[in-house]
N, C-alpha and C positions, 0 to 999 in steps of 0.2 A: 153725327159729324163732330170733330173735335175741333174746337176753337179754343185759341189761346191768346188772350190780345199780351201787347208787349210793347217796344220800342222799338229800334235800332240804335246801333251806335253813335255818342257825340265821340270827331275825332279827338280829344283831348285822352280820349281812355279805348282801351283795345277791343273788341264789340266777341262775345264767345256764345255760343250756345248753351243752353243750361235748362235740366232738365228738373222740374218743381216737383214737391213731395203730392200733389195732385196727377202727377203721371205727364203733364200739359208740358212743353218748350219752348222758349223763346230766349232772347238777349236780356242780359241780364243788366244793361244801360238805360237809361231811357232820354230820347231825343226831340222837343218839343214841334219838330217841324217834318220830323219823318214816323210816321207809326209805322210796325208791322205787325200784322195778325199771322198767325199760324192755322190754317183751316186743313185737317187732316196733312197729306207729304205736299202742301202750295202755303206759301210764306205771300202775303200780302203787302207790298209795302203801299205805304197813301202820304199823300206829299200834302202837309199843311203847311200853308202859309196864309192864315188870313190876314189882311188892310195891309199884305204889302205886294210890291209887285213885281219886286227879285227877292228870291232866297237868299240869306247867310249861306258862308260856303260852308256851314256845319252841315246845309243839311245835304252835299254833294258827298262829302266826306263820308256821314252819318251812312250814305247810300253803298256807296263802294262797300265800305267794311260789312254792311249788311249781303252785298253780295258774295263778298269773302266766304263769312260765315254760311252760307245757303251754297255752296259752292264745293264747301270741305265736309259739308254736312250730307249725310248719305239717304238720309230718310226724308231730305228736302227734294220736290221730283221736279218742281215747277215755280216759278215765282210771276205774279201777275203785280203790276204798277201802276195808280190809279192816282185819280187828285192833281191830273193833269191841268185843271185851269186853276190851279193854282200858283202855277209856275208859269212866267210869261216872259222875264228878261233875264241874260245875267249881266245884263250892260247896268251901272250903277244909274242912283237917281240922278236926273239932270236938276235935281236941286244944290247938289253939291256946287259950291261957288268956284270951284276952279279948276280952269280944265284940266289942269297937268294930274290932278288927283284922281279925275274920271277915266284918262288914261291908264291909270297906277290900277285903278280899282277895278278898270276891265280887263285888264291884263291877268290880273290875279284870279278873274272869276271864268274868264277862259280857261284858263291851265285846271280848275277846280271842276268845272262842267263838261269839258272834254275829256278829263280821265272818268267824268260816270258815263259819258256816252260810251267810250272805247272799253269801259267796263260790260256792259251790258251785249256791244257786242260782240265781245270774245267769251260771255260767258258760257258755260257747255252746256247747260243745261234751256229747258225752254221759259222765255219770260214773252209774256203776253202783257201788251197796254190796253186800259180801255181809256176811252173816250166819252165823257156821260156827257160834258157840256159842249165844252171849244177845246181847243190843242193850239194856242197861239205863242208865235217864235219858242220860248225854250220847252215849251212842253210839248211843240210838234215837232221836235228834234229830236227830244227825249225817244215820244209814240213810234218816230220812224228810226229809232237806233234797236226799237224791241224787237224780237222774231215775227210775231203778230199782233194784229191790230184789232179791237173790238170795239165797236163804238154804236153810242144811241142813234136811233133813227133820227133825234132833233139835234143831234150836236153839229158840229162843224168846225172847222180849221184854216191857219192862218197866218198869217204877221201880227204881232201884235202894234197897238195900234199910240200916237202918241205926238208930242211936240214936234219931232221930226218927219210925223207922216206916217208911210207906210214903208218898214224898212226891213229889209232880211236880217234877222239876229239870232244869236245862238245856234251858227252853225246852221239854220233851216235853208238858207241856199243851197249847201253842200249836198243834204240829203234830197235836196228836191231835185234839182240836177241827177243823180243817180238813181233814186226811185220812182219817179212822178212822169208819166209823159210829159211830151215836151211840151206840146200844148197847153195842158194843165197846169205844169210847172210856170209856163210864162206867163199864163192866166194869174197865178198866185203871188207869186212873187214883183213881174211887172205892175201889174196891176192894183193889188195890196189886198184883191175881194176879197174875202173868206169862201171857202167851197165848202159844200153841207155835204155830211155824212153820205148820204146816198148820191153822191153820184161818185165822191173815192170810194165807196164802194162797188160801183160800177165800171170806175176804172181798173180796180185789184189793187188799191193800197189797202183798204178795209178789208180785212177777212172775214168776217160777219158785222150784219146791221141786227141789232137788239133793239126790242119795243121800248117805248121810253119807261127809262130807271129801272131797266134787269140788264144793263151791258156789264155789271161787274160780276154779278151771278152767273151769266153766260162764258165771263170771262173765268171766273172760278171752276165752273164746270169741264169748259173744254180743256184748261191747267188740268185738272184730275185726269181727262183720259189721255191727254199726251204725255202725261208723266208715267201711265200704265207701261210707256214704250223703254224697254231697252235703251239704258241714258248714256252708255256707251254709242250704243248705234244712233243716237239723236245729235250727241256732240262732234260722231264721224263726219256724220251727213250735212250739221251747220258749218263746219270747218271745208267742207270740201266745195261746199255751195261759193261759202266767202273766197275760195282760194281758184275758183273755177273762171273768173274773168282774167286772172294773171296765165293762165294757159290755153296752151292748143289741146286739139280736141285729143288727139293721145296719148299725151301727156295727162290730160285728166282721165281718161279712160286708164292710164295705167293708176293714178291715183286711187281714184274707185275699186279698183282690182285689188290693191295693197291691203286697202281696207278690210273689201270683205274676205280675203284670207288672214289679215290679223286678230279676226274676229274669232277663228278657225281652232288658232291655239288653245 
């Protein structure tokens, strides 16, 4: 198996692929708050931020460009996103003394968060989240912006938690309203509980539950066979799935058809 550990991009500089006189590839930046591993055609990325509890928008940045590059990249098949409780807000600290600035500063970090969620899911190719610990507010917005979900049997997910209470942030309303029954959803969000691993995956948010501390190995693994698949025919199929609630049914029936005779040429 080839591994390549490496960075991702800081946005001050353009993030490229680059292949080392060891044969190995990765970004040739490096970003203290986003790693990426290269494990044979599945790019790793792992989201540090330890003792804080929102990201710099370097590391939203650092993300996109990094999907750029895994994107334009041919040999790249899959990308799996882990280091999920590491990320929790992108609403600034409520230590900042005034409000107009907390305003200022969650504004900024909206526009910075939402273009890696809307990156992630328009990307063509397949990206798998795991779940080792907790997924709370920006990291389970993150989990539920990927195509699938992996997580440990002990983890669980959430609001995260704080002077305000229990409050929907980082867009997790939005995604739980469209992904999460209803009940669930109102369980989580009204409520602020956190819900454990095993029963989103009893509901079908979780794609697989992994024994505790192999959800990112599980998640590496199944990256490798879904990357086996025709990434043309992966990026049809995400595209059409995404584009399937904006139509009727034969209207998407003729969609699907277009497809598989474009395929044809």
């Amino acid at each position: 198996m080839n591994r390549a550990s490496c960075a991702s991009a800081s946005p001050r500089r353009k993030a490229r692929s680059t292949k080392r006189s060891d044969g190995s590839r990765g970004f040739d930046i490096m970003s203290a708050e986003l790693k990426a591993t290269q494990i044979d055609t599945t790019w790793v990325l792992t989201i540090s931020n330890p003792g804080a509890r929102e990201p710099s928008a370097d590391v939203f940045a650092s993300a996109i460009e990094a999907l750029d590059v895994a994107e334009r990249d041919d040999e790249t098949r899959a990308v799996v996103v882990t280091g999920l409780d590491a990320l929790v807000s992108v609403m600034p600290s409520s230590r900042l003394a005034r409000r107009d600035a907390i305003q200022d500063g969650h504004a900024s970090a909206i526009a910075s968060f939402a273009g890696l969620l809307d990156a992630l899911r328009t990307f063509s190719k397949p990206v798998i989240a795991t779940i080792e610990r907790q997924a709370e507010g920006a990291g389970l917005a993150l989990a539920l912006a990927c195509d699938l979900i992996v997580a440990d049997e002990a983890a669980h997910a959430g609001l995260p938690r704080d002077a305000q209470g229990s409050l929907p942030d980082s867009g997790v309303s939005w995604f739980a309203a469209r992904t999460l029954p209803k009940a669930l959803a109102n369980e989580m969000i009204l409520t602020g509980a956190p819900i454990e691993a095993a029963r989103l995956y009893a509901a079908g948010i979780v794609n697989k539950l992994a024994a505790h501390g192999e959800a990112l190995q599980l998640a590496i693994d199944w990256a490798s066979e879904i990357g086996r698949r025709a990434p043309n025919a992966f990026a049809d199929a995400k595209r059409l799935l995404e584009q399937a609630t904006d139509r009727d049914l034969q209207s998407q029936m003729t969609a699907e058809g277009e497809a598989r005779i474009a395929r044809l040429r």
